[in-house]
Each structure stands twice: as C-alpha cells, then as structure tokens.
N, CA, C and O atoms as a GROMACS GRO file, in nm:
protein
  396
    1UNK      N    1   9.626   8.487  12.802
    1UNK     CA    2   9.635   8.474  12.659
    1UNK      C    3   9.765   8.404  12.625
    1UNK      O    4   9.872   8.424  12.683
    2UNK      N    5   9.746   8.316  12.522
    2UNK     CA    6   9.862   8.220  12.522
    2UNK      C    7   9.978   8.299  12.413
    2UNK      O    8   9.929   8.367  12.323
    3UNK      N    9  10.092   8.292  12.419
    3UNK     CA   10  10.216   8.386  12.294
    3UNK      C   11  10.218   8.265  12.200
    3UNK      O   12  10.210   8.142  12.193
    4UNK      N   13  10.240   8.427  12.104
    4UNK     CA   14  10.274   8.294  11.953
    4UNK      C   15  10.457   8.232  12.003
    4UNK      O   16  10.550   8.288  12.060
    5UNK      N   17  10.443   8.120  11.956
    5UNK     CA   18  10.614   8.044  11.976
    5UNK      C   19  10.654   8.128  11.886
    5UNK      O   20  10.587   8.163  11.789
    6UNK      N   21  10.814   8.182  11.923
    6UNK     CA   22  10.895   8.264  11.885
    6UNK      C   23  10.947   8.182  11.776
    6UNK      O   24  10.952   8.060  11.788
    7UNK      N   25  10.977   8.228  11.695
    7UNK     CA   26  11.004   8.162  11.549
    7UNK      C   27  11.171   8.161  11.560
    7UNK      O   28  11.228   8.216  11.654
    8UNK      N   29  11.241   8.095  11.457
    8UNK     CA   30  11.401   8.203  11.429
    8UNK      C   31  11.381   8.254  11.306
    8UNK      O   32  11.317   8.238  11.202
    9UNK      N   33  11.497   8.351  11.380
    9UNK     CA   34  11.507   8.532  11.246
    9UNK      C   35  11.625   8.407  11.179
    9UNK      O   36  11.680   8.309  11.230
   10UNK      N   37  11.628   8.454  11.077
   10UNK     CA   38  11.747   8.437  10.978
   10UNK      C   39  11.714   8.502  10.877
   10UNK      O   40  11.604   8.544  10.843
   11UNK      N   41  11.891   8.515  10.790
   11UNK     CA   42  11.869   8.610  10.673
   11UNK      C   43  11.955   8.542  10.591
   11UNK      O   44  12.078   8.555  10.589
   12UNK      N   45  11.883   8.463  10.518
   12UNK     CA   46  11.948   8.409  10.389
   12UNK      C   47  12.030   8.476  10.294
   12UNK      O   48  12.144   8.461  10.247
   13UNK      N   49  11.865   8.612  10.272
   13UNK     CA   50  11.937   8.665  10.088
   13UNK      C   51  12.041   8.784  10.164
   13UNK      O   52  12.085   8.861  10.078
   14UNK      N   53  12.083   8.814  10.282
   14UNK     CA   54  12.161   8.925  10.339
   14UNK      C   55  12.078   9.072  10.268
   14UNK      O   56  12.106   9.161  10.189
   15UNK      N   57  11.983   9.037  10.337
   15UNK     CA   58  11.984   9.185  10.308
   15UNK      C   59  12.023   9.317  10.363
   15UNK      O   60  12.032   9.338  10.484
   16UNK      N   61  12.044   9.398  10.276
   16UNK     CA   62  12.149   9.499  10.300
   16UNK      C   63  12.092   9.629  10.404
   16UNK      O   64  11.978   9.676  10.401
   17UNK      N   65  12.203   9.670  10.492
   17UNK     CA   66  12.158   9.823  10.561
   17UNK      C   67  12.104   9.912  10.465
   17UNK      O   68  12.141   9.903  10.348
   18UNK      N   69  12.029   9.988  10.497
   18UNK     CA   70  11.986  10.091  10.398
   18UNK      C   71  11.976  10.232  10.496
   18UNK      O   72  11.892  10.241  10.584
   19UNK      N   73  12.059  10.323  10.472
   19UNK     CA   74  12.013  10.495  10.571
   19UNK      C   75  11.890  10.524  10.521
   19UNK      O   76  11.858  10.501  10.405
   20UNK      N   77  11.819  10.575  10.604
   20UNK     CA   78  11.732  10.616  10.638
   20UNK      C   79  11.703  10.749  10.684
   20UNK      O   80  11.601  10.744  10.753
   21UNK      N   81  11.753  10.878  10.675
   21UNK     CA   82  11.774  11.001  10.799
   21UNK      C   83  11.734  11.056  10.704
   21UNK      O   84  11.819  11.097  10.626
   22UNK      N   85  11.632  11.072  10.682
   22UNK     CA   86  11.537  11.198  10.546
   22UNK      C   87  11.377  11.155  10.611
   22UNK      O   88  11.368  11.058  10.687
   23UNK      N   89  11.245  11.243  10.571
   23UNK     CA   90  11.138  11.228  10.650
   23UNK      C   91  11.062  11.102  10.656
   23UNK      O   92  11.143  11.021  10.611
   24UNK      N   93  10.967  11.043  10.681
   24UNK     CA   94  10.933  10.910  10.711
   24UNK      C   95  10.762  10.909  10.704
   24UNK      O   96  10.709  10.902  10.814
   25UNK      N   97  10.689  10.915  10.610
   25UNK     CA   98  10.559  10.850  10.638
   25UNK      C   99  10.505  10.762  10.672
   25UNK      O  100  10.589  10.673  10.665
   26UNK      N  101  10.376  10.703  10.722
   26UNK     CA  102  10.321  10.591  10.786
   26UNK      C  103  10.160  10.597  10.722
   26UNK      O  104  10.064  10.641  10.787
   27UNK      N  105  10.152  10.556  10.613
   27UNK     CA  106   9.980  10.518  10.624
   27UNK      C  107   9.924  10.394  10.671
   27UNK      O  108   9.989  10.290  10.683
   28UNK      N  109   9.769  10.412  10.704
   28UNK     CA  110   9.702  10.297  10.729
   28UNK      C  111   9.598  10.270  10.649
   28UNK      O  112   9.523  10.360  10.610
   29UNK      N  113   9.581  10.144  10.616
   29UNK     CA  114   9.504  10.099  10.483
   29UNK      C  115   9.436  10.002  10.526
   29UNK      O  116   9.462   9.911  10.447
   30UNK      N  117   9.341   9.951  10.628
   30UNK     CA  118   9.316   9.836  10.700
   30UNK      C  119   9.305   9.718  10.638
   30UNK      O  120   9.210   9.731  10.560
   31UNK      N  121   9.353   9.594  10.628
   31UNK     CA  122   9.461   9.553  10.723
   31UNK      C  123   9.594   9.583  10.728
   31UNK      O  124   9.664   9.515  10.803
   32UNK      N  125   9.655   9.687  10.652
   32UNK     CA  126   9.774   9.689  10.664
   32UNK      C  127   9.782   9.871  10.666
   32UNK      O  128   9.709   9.970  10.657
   33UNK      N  129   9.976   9.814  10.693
   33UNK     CA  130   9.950   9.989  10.737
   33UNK      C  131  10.080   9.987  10.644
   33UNK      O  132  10.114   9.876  10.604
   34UNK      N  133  10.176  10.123  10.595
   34UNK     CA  134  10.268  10.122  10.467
   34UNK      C  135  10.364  10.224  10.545
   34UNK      O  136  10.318  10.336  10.565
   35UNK      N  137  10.478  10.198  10.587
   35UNK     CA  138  10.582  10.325  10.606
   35UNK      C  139  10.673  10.338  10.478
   35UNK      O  140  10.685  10.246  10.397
   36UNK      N  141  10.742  10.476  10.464
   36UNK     CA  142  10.786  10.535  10.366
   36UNK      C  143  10.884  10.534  10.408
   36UNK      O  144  10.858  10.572  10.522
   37UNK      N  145  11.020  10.514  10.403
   37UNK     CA  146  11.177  10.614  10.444
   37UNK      C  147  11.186  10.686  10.315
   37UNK      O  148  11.118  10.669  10.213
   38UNK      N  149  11.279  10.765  10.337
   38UNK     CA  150  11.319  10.852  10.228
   38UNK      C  151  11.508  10.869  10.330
   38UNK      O  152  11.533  10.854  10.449
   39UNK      N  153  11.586  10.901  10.229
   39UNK     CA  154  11.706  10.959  10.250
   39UNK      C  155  11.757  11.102  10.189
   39UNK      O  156  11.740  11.125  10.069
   40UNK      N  157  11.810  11.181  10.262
   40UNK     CA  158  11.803  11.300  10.219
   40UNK      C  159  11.964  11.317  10.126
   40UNK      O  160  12.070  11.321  10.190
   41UNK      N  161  11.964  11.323   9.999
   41UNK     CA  162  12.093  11.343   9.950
   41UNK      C  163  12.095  11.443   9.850
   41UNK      O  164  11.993  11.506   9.821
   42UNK      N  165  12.231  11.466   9.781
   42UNK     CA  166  12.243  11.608   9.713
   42UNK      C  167  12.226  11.525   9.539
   42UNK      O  168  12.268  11.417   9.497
   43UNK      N  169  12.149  11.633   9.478
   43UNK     CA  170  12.145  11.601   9.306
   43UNK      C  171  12.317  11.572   9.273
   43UNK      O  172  12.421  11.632   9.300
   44UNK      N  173  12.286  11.461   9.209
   44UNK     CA  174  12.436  11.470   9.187
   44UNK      C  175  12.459  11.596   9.065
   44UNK      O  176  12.563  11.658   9.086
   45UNK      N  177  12.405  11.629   8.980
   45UNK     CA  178  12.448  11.690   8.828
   45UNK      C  179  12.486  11.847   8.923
   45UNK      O  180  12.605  11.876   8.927
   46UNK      N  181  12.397  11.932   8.987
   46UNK     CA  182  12.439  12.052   9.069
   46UNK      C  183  12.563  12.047   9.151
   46UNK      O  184  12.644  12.139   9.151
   47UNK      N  185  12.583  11.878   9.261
   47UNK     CA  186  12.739  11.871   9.336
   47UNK      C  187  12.850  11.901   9.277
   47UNK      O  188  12.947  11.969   9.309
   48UNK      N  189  12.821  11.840   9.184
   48UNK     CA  190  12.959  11.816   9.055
   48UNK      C  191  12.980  12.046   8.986
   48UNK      O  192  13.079  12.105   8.944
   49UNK      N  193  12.897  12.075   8.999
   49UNK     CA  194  12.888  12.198   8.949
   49UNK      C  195  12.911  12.254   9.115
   49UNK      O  196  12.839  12.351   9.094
   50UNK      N  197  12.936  12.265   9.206
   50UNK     CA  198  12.970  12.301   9.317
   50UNK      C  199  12.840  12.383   9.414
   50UNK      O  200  12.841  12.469   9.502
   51UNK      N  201  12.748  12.316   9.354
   51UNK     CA  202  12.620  12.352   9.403
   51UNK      C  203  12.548  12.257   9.498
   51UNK      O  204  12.524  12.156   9.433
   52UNK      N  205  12.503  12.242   9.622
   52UNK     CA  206  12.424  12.152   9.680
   52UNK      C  207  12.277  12.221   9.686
   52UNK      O  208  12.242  12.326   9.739
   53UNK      N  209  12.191  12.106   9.600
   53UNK     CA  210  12.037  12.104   9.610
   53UNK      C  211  12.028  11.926   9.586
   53UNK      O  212  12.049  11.845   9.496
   54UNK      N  213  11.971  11.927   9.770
   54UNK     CA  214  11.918  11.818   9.833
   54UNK      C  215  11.808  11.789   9.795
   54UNK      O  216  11.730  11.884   9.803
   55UNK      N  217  11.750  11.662   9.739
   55UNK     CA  218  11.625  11.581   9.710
   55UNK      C  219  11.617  11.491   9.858
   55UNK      O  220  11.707  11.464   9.937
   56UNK      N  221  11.470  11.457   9.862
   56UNK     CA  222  11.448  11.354   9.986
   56UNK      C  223  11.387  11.209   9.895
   56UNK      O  224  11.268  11.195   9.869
   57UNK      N  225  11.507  11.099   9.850
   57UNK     CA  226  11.465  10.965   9.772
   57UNK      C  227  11.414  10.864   9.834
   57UNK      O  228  11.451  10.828   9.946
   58UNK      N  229  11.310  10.802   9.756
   58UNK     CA  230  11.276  10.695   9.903
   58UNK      C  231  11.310  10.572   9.864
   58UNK      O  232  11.291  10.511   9.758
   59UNK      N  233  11.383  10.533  10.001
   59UNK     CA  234  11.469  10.408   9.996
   59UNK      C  235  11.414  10.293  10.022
   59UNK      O  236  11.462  10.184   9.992
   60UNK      N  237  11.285  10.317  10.093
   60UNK     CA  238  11.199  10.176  10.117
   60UNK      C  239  11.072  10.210  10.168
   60UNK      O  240  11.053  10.314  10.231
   61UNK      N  241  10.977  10.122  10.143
   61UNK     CA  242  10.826  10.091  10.156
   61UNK      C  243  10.806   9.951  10.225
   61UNK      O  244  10.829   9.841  10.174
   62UNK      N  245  10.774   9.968  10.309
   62UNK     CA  246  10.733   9.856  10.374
   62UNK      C  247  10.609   9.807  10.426
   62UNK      O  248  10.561   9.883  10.511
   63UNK      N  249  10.551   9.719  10.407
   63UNK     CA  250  10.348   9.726  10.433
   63UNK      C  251  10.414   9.583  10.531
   63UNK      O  252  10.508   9.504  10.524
   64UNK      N  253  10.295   9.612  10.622
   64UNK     CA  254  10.297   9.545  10.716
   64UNK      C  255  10.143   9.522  10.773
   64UNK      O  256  10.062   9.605  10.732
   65UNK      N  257  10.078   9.392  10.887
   65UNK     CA  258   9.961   9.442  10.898
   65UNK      C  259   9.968   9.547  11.031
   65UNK      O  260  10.072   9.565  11.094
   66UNK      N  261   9.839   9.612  11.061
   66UNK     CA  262   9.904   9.686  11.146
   66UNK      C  263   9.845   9.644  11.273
   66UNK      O  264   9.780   9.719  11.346
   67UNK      N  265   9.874   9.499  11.299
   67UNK     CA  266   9.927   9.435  11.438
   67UNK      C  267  10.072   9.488  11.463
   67UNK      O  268  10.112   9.559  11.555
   68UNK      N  269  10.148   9.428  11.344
   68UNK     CA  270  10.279   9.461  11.329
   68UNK      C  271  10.293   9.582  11.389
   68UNK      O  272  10.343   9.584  11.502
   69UNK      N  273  10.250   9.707  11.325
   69UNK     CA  274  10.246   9.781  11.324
   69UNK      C  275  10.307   9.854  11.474
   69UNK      O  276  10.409   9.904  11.521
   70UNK      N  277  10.168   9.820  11.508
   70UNK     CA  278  10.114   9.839  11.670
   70UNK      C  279  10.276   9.777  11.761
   70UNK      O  280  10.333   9.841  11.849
   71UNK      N  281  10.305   9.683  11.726
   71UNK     CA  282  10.462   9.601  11.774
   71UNK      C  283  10.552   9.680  11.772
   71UNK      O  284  10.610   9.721  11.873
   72UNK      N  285  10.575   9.710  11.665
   72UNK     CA  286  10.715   9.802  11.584
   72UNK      C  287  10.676   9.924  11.713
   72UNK      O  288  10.782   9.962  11.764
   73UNK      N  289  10.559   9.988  11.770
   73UNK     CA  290  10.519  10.118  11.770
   73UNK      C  291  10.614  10.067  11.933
   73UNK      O  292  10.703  10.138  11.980
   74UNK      N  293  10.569   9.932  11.997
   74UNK     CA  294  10.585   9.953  12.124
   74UNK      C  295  10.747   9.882  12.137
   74UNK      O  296  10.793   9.891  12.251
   75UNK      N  297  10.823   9.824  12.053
   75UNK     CA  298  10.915   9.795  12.054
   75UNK      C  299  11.006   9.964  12.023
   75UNK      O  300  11.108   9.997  12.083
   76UNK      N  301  10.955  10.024  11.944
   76UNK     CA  302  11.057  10.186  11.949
   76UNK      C  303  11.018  10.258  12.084
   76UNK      O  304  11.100  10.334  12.135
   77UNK      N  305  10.913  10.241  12.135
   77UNK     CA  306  10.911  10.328  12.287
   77UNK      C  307  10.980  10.277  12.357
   77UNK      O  308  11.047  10.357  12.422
   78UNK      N  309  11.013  10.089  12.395
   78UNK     CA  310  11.090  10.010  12.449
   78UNK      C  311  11.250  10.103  12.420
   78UNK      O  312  11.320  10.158  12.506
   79UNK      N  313  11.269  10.098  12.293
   79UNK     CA  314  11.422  10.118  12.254
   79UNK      C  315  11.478  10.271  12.276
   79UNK      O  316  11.596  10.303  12.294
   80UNK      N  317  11.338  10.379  12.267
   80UNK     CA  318  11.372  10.481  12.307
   80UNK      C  319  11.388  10.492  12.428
   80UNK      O  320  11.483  10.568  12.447
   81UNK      N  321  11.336  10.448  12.542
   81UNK     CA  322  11.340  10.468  12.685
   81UNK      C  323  11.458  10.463  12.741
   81UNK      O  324  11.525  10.549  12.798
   82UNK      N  325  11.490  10.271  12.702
   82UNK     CA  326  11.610  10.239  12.716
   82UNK      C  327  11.747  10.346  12.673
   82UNK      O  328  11.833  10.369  12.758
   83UNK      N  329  11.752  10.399  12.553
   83UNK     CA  330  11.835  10.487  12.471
   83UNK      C  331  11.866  10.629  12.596
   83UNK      O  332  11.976  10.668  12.638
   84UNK      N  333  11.721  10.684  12.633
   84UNK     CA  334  11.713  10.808  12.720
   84UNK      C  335  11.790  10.763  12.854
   84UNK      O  336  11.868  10.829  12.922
   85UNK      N  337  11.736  10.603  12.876
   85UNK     CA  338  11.780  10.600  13.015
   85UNK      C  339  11.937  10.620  13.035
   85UNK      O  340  11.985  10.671  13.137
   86UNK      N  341  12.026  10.565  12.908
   86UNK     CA  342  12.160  10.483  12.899
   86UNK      C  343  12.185  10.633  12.882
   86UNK      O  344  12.259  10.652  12.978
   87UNK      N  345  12.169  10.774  12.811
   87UNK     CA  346  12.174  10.914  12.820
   87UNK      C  347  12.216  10.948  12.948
   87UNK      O  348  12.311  11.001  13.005
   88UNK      N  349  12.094  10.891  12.975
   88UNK     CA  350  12.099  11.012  13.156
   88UNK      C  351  12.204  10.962  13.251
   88UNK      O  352  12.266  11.025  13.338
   89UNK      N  353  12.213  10.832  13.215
   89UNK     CA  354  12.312  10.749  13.332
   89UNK      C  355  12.466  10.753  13.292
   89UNK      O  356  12.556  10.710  13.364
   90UNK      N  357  12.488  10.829  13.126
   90UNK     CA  358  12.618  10.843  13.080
   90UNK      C  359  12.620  10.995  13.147
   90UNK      O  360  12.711  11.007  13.229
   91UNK      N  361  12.539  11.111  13.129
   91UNK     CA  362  12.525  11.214  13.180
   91UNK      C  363  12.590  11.228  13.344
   91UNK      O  364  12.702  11.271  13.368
   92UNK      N  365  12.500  11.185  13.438
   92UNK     CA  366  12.545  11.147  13.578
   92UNK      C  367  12.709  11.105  13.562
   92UNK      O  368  12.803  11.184  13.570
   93UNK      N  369  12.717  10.995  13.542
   93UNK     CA  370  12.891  10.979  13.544
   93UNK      C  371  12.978  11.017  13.521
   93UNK      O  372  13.089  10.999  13.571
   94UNK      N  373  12.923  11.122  13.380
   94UNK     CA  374  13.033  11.172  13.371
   94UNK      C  375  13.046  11.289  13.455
   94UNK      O  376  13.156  11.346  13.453
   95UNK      N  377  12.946  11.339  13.535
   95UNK     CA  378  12.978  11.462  13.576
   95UNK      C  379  13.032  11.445  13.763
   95UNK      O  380  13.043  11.532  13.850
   96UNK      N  381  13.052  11.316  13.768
   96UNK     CA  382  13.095  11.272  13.872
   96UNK      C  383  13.050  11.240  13.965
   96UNK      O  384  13.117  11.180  14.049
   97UNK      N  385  12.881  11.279  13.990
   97UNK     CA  386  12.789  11.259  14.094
   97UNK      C  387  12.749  11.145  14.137
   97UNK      O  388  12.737  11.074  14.037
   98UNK      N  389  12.719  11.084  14.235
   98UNK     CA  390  12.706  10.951  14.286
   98UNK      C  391  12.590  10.968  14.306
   98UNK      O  392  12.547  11.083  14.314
   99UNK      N  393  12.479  10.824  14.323
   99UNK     CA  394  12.366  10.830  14.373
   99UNK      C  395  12.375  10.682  14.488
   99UNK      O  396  12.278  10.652  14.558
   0.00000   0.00000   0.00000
C-alpha cells in the first residue's frame, strides 16, 4: 500500500498550549469522531472567600475523522511505551544495576 507524502506542519496563527488534566471524552459520529478536554479548576467567587469548589471547564473539542482518530490512538500507545520504557531504564540506573 502506497503512504500519503508527508506534508509540512506549520503554525502560522501560533496557536496556543492549552492544560488539559480534568476528564476527557471521545465520541464517535461516523465519519467523525469528537474528543472533549475539560480542565479541572477552582470557582473563582468561593477561592476568593477561602473556599475551594472545583468545576471540570472544557477547554477544547476537537472532531476529527476517525481515521485520524484510529492514528492519534496508535501514535499515544507509540508515546506511551516509549514514556514506560525511558521509566524503567531511569529506574535500573538509578538503582545501580547493570545489565
């Protein structure tokens, strides 16, 4: 099967980091599929009163088709593996053991 030619990434309008560490949905809508982020932060009007009650806001929606999808899915197992492996091999060293 022949690959699509790799395009170039560029980012004109800069778009900005956005956190993300609050829960995360994923629907599928065929042809496309929709993830949710949300960020978990405190009401501001209760902080200011010395109270924390956390809302989960959502910071982005993203629809994609879910080829994409399917990509994103095997590019995070790629990045997790890698992540576990670079773990285990900081683990080992530091504890001095040779292989």
């Amino acid at each position: 099967m022949a690959q699509k030619p790799q395009l170039a990434i560029i980012d004109p309008n800069h778009v900005p980091d956005t956190l993300c560490d609050g829960p995360a949905n994923a629907t599928i809508h065929p042809p496309l599929a929709t993830i949710v982020f949300t960020n978990s932060q405190p009401k501001p009007g209760p902080l200011f009163q010395g109270t924390i009650d956390v809302e989960n806001i959502v910071v982005a929606r993203i629809t994609m088709s879910v080829d994409t999808l399917i990509g994103l899915r095997e590019l995070l197992n790629q990045v997790i593996a890698n992540h576990e492996a670079d773990q285990q091999a900081t683990m080992i060293a530091s504890s001095g053991h040779k292989h």
